[in-house]
C-alpha positions as CSV (number, residue, x, y, z in Angstrom):
1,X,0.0,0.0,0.0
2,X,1.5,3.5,-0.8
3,X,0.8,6.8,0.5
4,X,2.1,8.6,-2.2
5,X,4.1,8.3,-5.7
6,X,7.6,9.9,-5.0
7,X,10.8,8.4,-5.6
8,X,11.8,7.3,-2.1
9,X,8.4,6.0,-1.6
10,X,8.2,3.6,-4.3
11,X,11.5,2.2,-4.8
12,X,11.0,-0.7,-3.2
13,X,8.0,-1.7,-5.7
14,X,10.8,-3.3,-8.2
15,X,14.0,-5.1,-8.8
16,X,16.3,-4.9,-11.9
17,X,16.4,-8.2,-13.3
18,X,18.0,-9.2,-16.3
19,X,18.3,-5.7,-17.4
20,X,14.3,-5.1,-16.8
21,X,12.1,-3.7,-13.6
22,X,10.1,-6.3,-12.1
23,X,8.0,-6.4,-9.4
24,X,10.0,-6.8,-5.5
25,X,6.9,-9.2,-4.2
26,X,5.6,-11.6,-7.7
27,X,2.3,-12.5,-5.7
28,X,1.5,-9.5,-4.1
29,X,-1.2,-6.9,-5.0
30,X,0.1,-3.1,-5.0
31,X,-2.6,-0.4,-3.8
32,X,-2.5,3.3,-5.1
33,X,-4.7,5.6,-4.6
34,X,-6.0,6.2,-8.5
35,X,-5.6,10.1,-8.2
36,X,-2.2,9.8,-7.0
37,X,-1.6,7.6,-10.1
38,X,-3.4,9.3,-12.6
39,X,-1.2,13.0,-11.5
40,X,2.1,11.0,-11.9
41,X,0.9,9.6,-14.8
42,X,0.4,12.7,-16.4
43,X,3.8,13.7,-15.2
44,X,5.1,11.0,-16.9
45,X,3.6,11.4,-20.4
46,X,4.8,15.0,-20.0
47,X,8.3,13.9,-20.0
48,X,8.8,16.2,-17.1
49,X,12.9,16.0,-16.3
50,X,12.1,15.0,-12.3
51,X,13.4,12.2,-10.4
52,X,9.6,11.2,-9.5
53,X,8.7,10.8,-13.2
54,X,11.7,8.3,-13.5
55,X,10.6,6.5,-10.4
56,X,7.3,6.4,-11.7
57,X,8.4,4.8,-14.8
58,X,11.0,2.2,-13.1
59,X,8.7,1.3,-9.7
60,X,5.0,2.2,-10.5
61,X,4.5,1.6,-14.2
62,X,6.0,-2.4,-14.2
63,X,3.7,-3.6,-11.7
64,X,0.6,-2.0,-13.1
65,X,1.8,-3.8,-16.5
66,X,2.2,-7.4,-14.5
67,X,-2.0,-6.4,-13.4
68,X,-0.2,-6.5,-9.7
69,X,-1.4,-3.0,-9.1
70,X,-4.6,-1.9,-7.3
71,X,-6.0,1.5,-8.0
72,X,-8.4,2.5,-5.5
73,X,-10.2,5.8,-4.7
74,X,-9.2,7.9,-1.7
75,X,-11.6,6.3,0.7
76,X,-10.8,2.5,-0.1
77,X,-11.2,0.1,3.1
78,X,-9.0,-3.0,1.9
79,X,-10.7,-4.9,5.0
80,X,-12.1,-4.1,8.1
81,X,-9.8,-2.3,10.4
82,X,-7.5,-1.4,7.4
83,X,-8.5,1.7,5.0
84,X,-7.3,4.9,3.2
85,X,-8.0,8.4,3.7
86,X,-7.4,11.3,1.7
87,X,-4.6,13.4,3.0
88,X,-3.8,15.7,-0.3
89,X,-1.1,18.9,-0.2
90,X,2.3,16.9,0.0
91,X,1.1,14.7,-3.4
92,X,-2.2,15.7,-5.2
93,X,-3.7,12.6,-4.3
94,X,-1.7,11.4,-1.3
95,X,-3.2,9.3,1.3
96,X,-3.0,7.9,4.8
97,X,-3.0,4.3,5.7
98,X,-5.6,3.5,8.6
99,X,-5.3,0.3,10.6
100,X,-7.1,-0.2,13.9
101,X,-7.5,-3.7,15.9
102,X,-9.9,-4.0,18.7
103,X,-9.1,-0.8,20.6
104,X,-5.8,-0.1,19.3
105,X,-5.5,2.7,16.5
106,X,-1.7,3.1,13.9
107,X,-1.9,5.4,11.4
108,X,0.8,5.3,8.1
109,X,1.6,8.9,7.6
110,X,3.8,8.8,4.5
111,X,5.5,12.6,4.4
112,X,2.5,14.3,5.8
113,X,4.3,15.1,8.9
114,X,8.4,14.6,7.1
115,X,10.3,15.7,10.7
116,X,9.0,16.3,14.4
117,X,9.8,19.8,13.9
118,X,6.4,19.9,12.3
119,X,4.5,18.8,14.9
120,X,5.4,22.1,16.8
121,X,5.2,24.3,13.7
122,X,2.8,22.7,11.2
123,X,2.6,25.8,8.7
124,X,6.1,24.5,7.9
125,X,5.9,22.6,4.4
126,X,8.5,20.6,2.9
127,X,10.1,21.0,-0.6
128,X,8.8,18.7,-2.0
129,X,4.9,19.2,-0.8
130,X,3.1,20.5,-4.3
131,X,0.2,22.5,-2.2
132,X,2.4,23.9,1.0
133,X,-1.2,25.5,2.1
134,X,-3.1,22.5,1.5
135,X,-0.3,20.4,3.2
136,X,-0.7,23.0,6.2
137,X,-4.1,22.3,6.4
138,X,-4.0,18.6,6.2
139,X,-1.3,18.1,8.7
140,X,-2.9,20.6,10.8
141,X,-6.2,18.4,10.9
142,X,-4.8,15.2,11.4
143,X,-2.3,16.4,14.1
144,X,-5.1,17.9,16.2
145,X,-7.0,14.6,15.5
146,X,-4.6,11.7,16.1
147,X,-3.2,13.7,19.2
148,X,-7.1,13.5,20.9
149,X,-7.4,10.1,19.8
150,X,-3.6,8.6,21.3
151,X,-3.4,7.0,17.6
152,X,0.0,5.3,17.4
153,X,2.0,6.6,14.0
154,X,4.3,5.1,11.6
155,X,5.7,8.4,10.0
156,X,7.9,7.8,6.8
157,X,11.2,9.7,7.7
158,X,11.0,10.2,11.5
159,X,14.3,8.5,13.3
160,X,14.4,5.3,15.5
161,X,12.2,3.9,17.0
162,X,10.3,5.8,14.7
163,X,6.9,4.9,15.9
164,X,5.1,7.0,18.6
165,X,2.6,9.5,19.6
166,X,1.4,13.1,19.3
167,X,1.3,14.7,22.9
168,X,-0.1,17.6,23.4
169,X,1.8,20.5,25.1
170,X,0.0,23.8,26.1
171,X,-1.4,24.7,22.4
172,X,1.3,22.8,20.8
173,X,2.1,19.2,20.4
174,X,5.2,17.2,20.4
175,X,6.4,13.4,19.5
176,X,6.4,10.8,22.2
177,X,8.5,8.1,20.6
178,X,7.5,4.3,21.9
């Protein structure tokens, strides 16, 4: 399941074998969100000079042309306890991964909150977001959300032991890693 379409999200999608991408996993299903594919897509046919088109066309496009891939709308619930919600402003169609069991709550963030930093500052956008506001306003919502809820995360680029909680701190929060 991917968040999102950038290059060091993807990478591990393929292999090069035999001088040819191929899918990492032969018998596994990869899930995108179809709006996230459909603006890299685009990206691609452009021939836009970026290092997420060629990841695109190296990890993304070879396991849509095995039929491994999975393109779901924002929303999709791949089972109970185990869905996607739109989280748009770092990709145009980025997502987060859900997954809950019994009373216990994780959330995938992908890049939506990129360094602990942003936790006490979340106007601060990264590079590479393509909607800074949007991305303000999306982190914004699910920090104030997932820090009510003590939802365990599973950010993309946070440090060891990586996983934790939002705490919240007077009118700012900060990360509690477990």
């Amino acid at each position: 399941m991917c968040t999102h379409l950038h290059w060091d999200h993807v990478g591990w999608n393929t292999r090069l074998e035999n001088g040819r991408w191929v899918p990492t996993f032969p018998n596994a299903r990869y899930v995108m969100a179809r709006r996230e594919f459909d603006h890299w897509q685009a990206v691609q046919q452009r021939g836009e000079d970026s290092p997420h088109r060629l990841a695109f066309e190296d990890s993304v496009l070879p396991v849509v042309r095995t039929g491994q891939s999975l393109l779901v709308d924002d929303d999709y619930a791949m089972e109970d306890g185990l869905w996607f919600e739109s989280a748009p402003g770092h990709t145009p169609g980025n997502v987060v991964i859900h997954a809950r069991s019994r009373d216990q709550r994780a959330l995938f963030l992908g890049d939506i909150v990129h360094h602990q930093f942003q936790l006490m500052q979340p106007a601060w956008s990264t590079l590479a977001c393509s909607d800074r506001e949007l991305s303000k306003k999306t982190r914004t919502r699910l920090i104030e959300e997932h820090a009510e809820r003590g939802t365990r995360l599973l950010p993309g680029h946070f440090p060891a032991p990586t996983v934790g909680k939002i705490v919240r701190k007077g009118s700012a929060y900060r990360y509690a890693f477990e």
